[in-house]
N, C-alpha and C positions, 0 to 999 in steps of 0.2 A: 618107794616110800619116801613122801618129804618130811623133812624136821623142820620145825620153827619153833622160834623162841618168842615168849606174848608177853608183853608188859600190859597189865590190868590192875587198875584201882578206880582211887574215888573219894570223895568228900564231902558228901551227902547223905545221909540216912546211912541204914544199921550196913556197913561195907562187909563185915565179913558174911551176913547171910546173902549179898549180890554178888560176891566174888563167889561162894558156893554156888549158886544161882547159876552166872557166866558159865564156869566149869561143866555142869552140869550139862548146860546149853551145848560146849563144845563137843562134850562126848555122844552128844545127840544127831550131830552133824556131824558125825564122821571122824573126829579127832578122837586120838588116843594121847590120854593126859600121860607122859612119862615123868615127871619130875613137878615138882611143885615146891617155891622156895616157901621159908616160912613169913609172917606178914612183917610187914616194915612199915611203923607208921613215922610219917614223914611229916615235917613242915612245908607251908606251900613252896613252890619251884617258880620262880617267874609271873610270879602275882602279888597282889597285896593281899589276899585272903587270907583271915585270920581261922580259918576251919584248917585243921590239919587232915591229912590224907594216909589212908590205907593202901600201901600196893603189895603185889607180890608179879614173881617172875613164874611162867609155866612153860614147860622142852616139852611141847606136843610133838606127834607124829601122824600124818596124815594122806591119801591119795590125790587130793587136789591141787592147785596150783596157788599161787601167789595172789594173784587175782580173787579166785571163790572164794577162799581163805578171808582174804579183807570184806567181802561180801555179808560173809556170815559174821564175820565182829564188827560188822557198822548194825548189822540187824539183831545182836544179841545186844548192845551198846541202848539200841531205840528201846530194847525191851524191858531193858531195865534202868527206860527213865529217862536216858539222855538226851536232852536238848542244846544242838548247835545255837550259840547266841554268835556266833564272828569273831568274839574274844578267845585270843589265845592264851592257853592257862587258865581257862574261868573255872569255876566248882562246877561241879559235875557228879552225875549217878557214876556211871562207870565211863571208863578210857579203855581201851584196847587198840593196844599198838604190837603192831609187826615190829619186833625187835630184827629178826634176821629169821633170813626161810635159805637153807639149805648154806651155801657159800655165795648163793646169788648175788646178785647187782643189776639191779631194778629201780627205776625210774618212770612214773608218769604224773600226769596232773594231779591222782587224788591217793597216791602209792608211793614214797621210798624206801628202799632195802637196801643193805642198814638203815634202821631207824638213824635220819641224820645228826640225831643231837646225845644219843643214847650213850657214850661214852664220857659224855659231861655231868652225867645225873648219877650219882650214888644211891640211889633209889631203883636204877635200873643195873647197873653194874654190880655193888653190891651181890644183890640175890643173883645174877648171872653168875658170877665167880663161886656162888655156895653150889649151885645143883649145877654146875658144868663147865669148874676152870679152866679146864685146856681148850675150850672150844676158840677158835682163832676168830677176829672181827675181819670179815674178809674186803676190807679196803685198807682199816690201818694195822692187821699181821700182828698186831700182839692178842694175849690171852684176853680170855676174861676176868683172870685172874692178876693179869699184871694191870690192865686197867682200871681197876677195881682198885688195885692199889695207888694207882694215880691220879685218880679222881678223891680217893678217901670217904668216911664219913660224914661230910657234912652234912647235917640238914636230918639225918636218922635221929628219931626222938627214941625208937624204942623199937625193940625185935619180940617176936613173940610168937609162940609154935601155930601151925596152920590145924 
């Protein structure tokens, strides 16, 4: 059985009925939701977007690989609305990002494992360090919890139960 960890939100229409939505989708496809942080609305990360952002973190558990896995969150991603414009950071129905699958270290054109910027964002760290501080980032060995503390708050406008 593989574990990964999903960063999923969004900045567009009603987020918490697409992040149930998404969820929904996952368990449909094979994933077993183990953990679900509560929501974190966030200011935008790397934009000038004036729409603030809903995300949260899910510890799925799952039989497929790193690959199918991203398969099914670019096609749950399409289903609820998202359109690739080329801009990175643009608003958006929903995001779903491979935070980490298993201890791996993965690499290719349209796939990183670790998510490569995920210990910069408080929005992703954060919720990691609530539903599963001691889990290690397996390139930089510290917690999620000690990261979480290194990165800080910034940018969290407001918490609020799932």
């Amino acid at each position: 059985m593989n574990v990964a960890f999903l960063g999923m939100g969004g900045n567009l229409g009603d987020q918490r009925v697409r992040l149930n939505s998404a969820l929904a989708q996952l368990a449909a496809n094979g994933c077993t939701i183990e953990k679900v942080s509560r929501y974190y609305h966030t200011a935008p990360w790397g934009s000038t977007s004036e729409n603030n952002y809903i995300n949260i973190v899910v510890k799925i558990s799952c039989q497929m690989d790193a690959m199918a896995l991203h398969t099914i969150t670019s096609g749950i991603e399409l289903l609820e609305g998202r359109v690739r414009t080329g801009e990175r950071n643009a608003d958006r129905t929903m995001d779903i990002d491979i935070l980490c699958f298993n201890t791996d270290i993965y690499t290719s054109p349209t796939l990183e494992i670790p998510h490569p910027r995920m210990h910069l964002r408080s929005f992703v760290m954060v919720p990691l360090a609530e539903i599963d501080p001691t889990f290690r980032h397996p390139l930089l060995k510290m917690t999620f919890e000690e990261l979480s503390t290194e990165v800080g708050t910034e940018g969290i406008l407001a918490i609020t139960e799932y």
